[in-house]
N, C-alpha and C positions, 0 to 999 in steps of 0.2 A: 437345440439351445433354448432354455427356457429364461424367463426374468430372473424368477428363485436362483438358475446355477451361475446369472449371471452378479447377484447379491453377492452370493456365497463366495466365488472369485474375486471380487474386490473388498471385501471382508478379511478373507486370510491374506491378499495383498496389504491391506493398510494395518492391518494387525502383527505381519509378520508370522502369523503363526495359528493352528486351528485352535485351539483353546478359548485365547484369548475373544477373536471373531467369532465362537460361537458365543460368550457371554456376550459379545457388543450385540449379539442377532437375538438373545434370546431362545437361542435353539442347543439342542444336546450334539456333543464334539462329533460323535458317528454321521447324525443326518445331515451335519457340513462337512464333514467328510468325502460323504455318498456324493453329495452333491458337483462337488467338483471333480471326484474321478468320474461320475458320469459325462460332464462336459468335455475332460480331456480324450474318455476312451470315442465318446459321439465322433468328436473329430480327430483323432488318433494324433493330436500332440500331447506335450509337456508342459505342462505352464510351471512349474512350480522345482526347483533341484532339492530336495530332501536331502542336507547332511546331517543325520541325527536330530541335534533341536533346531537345529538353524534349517532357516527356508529361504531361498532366495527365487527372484521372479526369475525367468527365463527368458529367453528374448521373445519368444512369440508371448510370453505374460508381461514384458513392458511393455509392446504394440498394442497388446489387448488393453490395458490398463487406463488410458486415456478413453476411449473409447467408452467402456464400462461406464466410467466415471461420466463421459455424456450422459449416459444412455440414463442412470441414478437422478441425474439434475433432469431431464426432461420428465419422468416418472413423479420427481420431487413434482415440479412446475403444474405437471396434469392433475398430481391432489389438491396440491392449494387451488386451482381454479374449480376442481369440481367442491372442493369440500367449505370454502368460502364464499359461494356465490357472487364473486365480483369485491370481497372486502380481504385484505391479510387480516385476516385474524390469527395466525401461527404463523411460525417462521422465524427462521435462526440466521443472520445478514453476520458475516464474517469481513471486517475493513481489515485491511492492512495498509501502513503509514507510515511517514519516516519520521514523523514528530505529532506532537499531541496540539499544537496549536490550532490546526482548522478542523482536525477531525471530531473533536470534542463539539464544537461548534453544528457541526453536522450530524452527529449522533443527537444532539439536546433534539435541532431542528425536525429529523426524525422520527422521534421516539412521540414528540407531541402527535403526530399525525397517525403515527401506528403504533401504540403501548406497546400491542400483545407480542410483538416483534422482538426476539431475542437477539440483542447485539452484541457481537464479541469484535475485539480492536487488540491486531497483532502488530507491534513495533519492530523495524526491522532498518537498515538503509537501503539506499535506493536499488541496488542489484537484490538480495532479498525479496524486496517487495516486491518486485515485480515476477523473479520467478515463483515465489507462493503465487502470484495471478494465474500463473500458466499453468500450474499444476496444481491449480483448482483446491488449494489450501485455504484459499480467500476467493471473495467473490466480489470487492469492489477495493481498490486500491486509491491512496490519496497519495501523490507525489508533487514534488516545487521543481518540476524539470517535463518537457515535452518531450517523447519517448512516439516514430514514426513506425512501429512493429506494427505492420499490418496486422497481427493477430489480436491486437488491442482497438477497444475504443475509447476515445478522450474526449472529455468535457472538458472546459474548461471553469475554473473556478471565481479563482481571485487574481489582481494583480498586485503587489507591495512593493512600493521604493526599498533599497536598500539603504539605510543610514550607518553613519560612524556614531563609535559610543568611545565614550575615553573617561579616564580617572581623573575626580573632579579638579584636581591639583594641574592639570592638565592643558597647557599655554590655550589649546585652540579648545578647550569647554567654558571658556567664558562667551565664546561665538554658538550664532542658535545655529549660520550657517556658513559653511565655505565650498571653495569651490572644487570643481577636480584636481587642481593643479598645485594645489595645496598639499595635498596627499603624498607628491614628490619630496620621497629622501625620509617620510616620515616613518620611524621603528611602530611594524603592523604584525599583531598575532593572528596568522591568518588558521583557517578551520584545510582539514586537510585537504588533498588533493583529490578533484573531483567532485567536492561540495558544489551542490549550487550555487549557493551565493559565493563561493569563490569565484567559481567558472565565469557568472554573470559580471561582477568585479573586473576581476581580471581583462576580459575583453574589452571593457571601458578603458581602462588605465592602458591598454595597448595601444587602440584605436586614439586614445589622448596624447602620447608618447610618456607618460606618467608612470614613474618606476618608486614605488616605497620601498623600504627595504622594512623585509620580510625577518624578524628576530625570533619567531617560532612557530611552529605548525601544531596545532592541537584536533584533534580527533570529537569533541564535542564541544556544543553550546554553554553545558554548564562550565565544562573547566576555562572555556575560553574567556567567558567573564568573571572566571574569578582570577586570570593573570589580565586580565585587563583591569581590574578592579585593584592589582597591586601595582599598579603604574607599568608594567613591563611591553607595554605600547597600546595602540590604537587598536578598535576593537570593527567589523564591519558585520550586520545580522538585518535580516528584513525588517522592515518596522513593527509587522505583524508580531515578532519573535521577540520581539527585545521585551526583557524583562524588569520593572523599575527597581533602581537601586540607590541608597542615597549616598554609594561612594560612587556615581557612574551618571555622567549627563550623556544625552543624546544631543548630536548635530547632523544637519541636514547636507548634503549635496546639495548646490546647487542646481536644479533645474530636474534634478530626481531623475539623472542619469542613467542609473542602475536599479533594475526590477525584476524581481521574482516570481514566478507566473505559477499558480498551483493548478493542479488538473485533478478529475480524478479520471478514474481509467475502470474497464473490465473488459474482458473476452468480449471482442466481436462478435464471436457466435454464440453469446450469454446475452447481449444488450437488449430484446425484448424478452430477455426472463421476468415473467412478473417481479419476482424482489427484487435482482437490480433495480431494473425500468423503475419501482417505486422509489429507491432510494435518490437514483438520478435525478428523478423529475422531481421530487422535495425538495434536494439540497441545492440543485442549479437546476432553477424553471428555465432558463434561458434557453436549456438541451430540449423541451417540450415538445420541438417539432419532429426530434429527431427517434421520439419514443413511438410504442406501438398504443392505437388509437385507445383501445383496451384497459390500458392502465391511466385513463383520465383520472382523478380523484372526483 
């Protein structure tokens, strides 16, 4: 088993197909051909079921296939440190996110400290994101929820009160603040089930005994304030999140009950990759101690 056959194997795995993998390689369809029946006949299995065009893995080519994909990121890992001397000067950092609020913020923060640095930012919610983490689609994830997978590591980020927004016409938007218990009986567009800041919410209003009644469930940010914004109830978004509107005030909870906690996260056994470890210790110094010595700036 060589490096090359082991290229070439997760080439026509992420491509689906030889063709395609050998334009992504650079090379003629034959010698990535050769290549992978060599490593199948070397160890007398089958990676790959050929039905005419279609190719699908095999079960001993999905076991392999993470693997590989280490094997790619440490190989990536050992050029950048030999070929930069201690600086990224190249490099491709993949985020995946559930919303554009903090990550944006974190790419600016970023990008000042390493230009050369190619970033891409995939949008997705929060089960998405985090399986692209595991299947090394992405390489540093940003989530508003604490996620205990051993196979992750979390930073944490930021903390944000949860506030209510309501249509300015709206008894309690002439108040800057009220309290939990105000919220009882009041008609609330809430964001679907499983949202953070529902989740976060909710458990407050339990723990209070504080029941609103709930007159719709919406599936995103934007549409929820635009039915908050047609008076069709009370609106609840982190503070972070909320977006100014001059049909729509913001009011406070009292005592800033309810908080959203951003992290970011990546593969535990990625967290002294050079590029993460760079990006982590930019965007939250706080993690510093918990980086490899190597990646000081």
């Amino acid at each position: 088993m060589t490096p090359t056959q082991l290229r070439a194997f997760l080439a026509v795995a992420r491509n689906r197909g030889f063709s395609a993998a050998a334009r992504a390689l650079g090379v003629s369809q034959p010698t990535l051909t050769a290549q992978v029946q060599a490593l199948e006949r070397q160890h007398n299995v089958e990676l790959f079921f050929r039905r005419g065009r279609r190719l699908d893995l095999s079960e001993t080519g999905q076991r392999l296939m993470p693997i590989a994909q280490r094997i790619a990121e440490l190989e990536l890992d050992a050029y950048n440190l030999l070929y930069n001397a201690g600086a990224l000067n190249i490099g491709h950092l993949k985020i995946g996110a559930v919303g554009p609020f903090h990550v944006i913020e974190m790419v600016d923060a970023y990008r000042r400290k390493y230009p050369h640095v190619e970033l891409s930012i995939r949008m997705g919610n929060s089960a998405e994101t985090m399986a692209d983490l595991g299947n090394y689609v992405t390489d540093v994830a940003v989530l508003a929820s604490f996620n205990d997978d051993p196979r992750f590591h979390s930073v944490p980020y930021a903390d944000h009160a949860v506030v209510v927004f309501a249509h300015v016409d709206h008894p309690l938007a002439k108040r800057e603040v009220i309290t939990l218990q105000e919220l009882h009986g009041q008609p609330m567009v809430m964001r679907e089930q499983g949202s953070t800041t529902r989740l976060a919410l909710e458990k407050v209003l339990k723990e209070a005994d504080v029941m609103p009644r709930v007159v719709m469930e919406i599936g995103s940010r934007e549409a929820l304030r635009e039915a908050v914004a047609r008076g069709i109830g009370l609106g609840t978004v982190s503070e972070a999140e909320f977006v100014p509107d001059a049909r729509l005030r913001v009011i406070r909870i009292e005592g800033d009950p309810v908080n959203t906690h951003t992290y970011l996260y990546c593969l535990a056994e990625r967290k002294d990759s050079r590029l993460v470890a760079s990006f982590l210790r930019q965007v939250a110094p706080a993690s510093a101690a918990m980086l490899p010595e190597h990646d000081a700036a």
